[in-house]
C-alpha atoms as a printed R data frame, in Angstrom:
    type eleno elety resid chain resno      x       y       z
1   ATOM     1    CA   UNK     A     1  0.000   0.000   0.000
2   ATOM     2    CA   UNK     A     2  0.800   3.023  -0.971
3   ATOM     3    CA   UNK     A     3  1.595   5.508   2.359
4   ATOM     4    CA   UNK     A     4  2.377   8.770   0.490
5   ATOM     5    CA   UNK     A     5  0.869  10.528  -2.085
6   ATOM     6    CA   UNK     A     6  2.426  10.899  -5.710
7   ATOM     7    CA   UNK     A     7  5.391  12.435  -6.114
8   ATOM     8    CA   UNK     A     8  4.669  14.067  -9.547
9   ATOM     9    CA   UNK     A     9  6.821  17.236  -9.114
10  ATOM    10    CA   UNK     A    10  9.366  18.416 -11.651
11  ATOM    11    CA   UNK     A    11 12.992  16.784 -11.443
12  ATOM    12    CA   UNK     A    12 14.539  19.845 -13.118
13  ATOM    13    CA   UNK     A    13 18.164  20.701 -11.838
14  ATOM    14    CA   UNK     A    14 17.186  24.087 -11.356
15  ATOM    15    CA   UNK     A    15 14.885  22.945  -7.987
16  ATOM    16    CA   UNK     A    16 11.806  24.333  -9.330
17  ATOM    17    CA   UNK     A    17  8.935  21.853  -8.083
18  ATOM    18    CA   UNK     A    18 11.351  20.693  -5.549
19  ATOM    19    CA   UNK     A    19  9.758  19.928  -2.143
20  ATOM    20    CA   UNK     A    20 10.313  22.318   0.575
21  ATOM    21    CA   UNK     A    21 12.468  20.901   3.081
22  ATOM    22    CA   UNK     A    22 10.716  18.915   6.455
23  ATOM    23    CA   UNK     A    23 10.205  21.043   9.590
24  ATOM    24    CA   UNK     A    24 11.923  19.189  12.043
25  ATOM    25    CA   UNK     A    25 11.800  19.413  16.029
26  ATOM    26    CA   UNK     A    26 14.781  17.232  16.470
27  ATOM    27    CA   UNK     A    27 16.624  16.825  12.856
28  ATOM    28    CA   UNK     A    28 17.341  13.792  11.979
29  ATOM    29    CA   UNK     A    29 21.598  13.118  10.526
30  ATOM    30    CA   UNK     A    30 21.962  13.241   6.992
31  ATOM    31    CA   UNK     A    31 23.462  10.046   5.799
32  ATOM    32    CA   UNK     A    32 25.258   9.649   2.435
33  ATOM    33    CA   UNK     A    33 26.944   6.537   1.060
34  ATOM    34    CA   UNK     A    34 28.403   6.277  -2.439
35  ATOM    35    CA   UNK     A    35 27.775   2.828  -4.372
36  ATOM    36    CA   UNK     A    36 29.861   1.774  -7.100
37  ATOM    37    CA   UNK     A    37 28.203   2.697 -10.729
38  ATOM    38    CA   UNK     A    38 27.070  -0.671 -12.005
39  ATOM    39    CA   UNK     A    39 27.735  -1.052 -15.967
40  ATOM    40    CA   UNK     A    40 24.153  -2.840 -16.276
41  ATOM    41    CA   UNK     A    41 22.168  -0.612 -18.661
42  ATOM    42    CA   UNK     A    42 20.019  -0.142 -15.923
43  ATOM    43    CA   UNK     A    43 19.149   2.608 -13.298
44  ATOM    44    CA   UNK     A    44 21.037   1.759 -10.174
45  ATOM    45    CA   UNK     A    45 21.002   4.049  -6.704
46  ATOM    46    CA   UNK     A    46 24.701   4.977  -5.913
47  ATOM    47    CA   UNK     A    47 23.601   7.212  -3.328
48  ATOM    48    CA   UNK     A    48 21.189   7.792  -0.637
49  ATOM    49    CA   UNK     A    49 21.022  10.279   2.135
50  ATOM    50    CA   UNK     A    50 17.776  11.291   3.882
51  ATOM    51    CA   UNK     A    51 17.011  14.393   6.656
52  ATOM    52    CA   UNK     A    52 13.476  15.518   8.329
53  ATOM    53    CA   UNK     A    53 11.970  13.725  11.457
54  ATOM    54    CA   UNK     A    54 10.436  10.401  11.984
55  ATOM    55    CA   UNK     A    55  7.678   9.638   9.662
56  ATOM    56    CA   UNK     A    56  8.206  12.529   7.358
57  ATOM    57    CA   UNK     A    57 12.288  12.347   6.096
58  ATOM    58    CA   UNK     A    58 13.216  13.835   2.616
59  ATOM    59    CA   UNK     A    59 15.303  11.492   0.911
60  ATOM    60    CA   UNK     A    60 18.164  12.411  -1.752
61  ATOM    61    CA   UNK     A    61 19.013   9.710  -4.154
62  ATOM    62    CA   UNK     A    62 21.755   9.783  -6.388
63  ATOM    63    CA   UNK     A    63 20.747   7.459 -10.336
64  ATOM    64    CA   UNK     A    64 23.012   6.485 -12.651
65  ATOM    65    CA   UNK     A    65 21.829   5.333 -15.882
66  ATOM    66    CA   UNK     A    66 22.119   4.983 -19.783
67  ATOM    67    CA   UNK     A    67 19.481   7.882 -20.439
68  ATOM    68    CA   UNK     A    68 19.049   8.407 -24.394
69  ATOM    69    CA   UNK     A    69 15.600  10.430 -24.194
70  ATOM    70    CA   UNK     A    70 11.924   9.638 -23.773
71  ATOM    71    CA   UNK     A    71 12.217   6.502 -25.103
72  ATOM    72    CA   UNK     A    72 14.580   5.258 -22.615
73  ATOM    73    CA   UNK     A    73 15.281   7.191 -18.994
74  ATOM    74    CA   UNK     A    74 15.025   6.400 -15.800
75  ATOM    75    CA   UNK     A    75 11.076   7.266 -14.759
76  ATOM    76    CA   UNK     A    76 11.069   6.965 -10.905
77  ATOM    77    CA   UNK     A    77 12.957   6.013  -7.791
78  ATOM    78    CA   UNK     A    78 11.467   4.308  -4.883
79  ATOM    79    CA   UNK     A    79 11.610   3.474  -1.045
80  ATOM    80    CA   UNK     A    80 10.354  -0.258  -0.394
81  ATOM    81    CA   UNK     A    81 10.251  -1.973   3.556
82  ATOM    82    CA   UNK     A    82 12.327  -4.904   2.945
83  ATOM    83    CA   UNK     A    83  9.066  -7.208   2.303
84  ATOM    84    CA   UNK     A    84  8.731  -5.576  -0.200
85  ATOM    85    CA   UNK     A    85  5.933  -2.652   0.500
86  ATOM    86    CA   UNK     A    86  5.650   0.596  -1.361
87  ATOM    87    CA   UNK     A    87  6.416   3.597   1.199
88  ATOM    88    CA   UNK     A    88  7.051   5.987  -1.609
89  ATOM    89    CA   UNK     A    89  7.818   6.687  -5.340
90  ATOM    90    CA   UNK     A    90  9.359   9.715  -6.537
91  ATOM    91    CA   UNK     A    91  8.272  10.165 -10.057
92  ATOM    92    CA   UNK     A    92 10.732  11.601 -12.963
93  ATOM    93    CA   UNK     A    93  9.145  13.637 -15.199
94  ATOM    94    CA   UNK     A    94 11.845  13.679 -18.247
95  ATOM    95    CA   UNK     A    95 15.300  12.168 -19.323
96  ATOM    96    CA   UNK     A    96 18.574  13.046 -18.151
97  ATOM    97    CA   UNK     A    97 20.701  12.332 -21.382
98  ATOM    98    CA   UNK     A    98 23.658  15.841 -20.078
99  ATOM    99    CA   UNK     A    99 23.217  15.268 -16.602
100 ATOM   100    CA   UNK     A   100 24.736  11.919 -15.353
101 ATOM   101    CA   UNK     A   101 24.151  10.480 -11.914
102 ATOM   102    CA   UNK     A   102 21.844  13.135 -10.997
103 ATOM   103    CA   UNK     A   103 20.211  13.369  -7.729
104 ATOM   104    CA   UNK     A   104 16.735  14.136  -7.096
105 ATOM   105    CA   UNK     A   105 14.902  14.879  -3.970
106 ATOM   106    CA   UNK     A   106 11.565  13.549  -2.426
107 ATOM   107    CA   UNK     A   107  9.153  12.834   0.625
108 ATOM   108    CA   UNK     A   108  7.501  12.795   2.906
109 ATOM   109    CA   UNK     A   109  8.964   9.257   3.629
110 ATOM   110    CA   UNK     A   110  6.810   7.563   6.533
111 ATOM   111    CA   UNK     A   111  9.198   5.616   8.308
112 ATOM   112    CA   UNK     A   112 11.008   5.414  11.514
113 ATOM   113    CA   UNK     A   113 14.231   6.565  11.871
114 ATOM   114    CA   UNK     A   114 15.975   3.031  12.757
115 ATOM   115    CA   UNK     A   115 13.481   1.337  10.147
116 ATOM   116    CA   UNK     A   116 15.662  -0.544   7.414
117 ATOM   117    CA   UNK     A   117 14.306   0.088   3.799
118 ATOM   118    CA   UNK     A   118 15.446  -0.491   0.575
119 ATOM   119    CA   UNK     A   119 15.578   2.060  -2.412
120 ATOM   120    CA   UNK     A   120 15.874   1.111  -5.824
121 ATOM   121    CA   UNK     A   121 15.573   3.074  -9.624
122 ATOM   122    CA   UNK     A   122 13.006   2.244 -12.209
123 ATOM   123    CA   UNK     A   123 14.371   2.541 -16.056
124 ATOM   124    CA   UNK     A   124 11.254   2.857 -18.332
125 ATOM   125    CA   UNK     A   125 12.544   0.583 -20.350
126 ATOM   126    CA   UNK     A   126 14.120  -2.492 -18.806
127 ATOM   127    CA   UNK     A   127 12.952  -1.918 -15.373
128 ATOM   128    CA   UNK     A   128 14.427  -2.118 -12.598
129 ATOM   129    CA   UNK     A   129 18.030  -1.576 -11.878
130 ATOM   130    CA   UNK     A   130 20.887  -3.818  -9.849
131 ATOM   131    CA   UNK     A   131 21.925  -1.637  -8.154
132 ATOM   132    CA   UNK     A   132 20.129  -1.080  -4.590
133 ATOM   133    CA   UNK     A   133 20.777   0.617  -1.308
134 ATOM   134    CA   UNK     A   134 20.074  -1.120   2.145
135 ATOM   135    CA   UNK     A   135 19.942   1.066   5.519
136 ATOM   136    CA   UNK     A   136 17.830   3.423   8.001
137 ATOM   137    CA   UNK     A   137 18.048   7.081   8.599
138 ATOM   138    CA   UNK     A   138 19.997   6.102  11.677
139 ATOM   139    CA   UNK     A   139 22.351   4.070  10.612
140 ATOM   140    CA   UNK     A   140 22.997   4.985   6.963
141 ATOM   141    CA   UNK     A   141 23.021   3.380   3.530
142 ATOM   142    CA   UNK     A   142 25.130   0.857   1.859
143 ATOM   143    CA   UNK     A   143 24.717  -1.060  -1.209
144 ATOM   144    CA   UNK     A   144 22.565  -4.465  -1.551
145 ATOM   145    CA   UNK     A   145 21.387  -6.837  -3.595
146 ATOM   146    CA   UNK     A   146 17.565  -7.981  -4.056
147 ATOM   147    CA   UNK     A   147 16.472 -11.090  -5.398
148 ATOM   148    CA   UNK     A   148 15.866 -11.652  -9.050
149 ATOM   149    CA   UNK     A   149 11.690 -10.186  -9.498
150 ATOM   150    CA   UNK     A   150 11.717  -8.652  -5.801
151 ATOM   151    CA   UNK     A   151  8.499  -6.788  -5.412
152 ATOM   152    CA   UNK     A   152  8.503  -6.724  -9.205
153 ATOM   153    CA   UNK     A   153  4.740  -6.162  -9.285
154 ATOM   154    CA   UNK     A   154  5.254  -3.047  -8.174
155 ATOM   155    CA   UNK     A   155  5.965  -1.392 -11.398
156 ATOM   156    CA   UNK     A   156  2.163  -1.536 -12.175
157 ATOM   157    CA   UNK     A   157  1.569   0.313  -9.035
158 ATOM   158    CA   UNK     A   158  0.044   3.590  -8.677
159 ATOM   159    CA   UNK     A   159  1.527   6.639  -9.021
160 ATOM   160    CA   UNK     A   160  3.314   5.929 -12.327
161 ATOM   161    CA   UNK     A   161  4.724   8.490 -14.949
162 ATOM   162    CA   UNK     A   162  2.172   9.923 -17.018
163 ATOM   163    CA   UNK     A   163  4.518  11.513 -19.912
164 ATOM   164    CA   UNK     A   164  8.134  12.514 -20.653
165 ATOM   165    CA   UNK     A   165  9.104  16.377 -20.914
166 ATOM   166    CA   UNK     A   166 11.826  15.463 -22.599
């Protein structure tokens, strides 16, 4: 089930349609971890970091992948628990052939700050990539595997990307 709404803002570089950052009472660390860029063809997470408060963080999330337009980009990026549920989808809205890894922002992310989670990329045309990160808020990211189809139903799941800008 889905816990937060669609993320259909604009993933320009220029942060217009970025979401404002999370009011925080206590703030949360910012954790960053840099994964090796996996020559797959695929959209692979080399980085995660996240901020905000517990059940409402901001993630950042670093993609790599072979971009070449709207016929082939990478279309989303999403937080998963590790059986596999939906906690939130940040939606792409075009290609980004000039800017490679890029790193897009979204949330809110409902989870708990020691909650483990697993964040993955979506490529519009072969689906989704190898490369994964592993880790909580609290303790930070690393990279991880997932087995061959995990949670693979999910790319039918609502909210999906409507169009490409470009």
């Amino acid at each position: 089930m889905l816990l937060a709404t669609a993320a259909l803002i604009s993933a320009c570089a220029d942060g217009v349609g970025e979401p404002e950052p999370v009011a925080a009472p206590v703030a949360a660390p910012s954790v960053a971890v840099e994964g090796a860029p996996a020559a797959t063809g695929s959209a692979d997470v080399l980085a995660v970091s996240a901020s905000g408060a517990p059940g409402a963080y901001t993630f950042s999330v670093t993609v790599g992948s072979p971009d070449s337009g709207c016929q082939r980009f990478a279309d989303w990026w999403e937080v998963l628990s590790e059986d596999g549920e939906l906690l939130y989808r940040r939606i792409l809205l075009h290609s980004h052939v000039d800017e490679q890894p890029f790193t897009r922002s979204g949330g809110p992310v409902p989870i708990d700050p020691a909650e483990t989670v697993l964040v993955r990329a979506h490529m519009s045309t072969e689906g989704y990539g190898v490369s994964v990160m592993r880790g909580s808020v609290e303790a930070g990211f690393e990279p991880a595997q997932t087995p061959a189809g995990f949670a693979g139903e999910l790319a039918s799941e609502a909210p999906l990307p409507q169009d490409c800008a470009f």
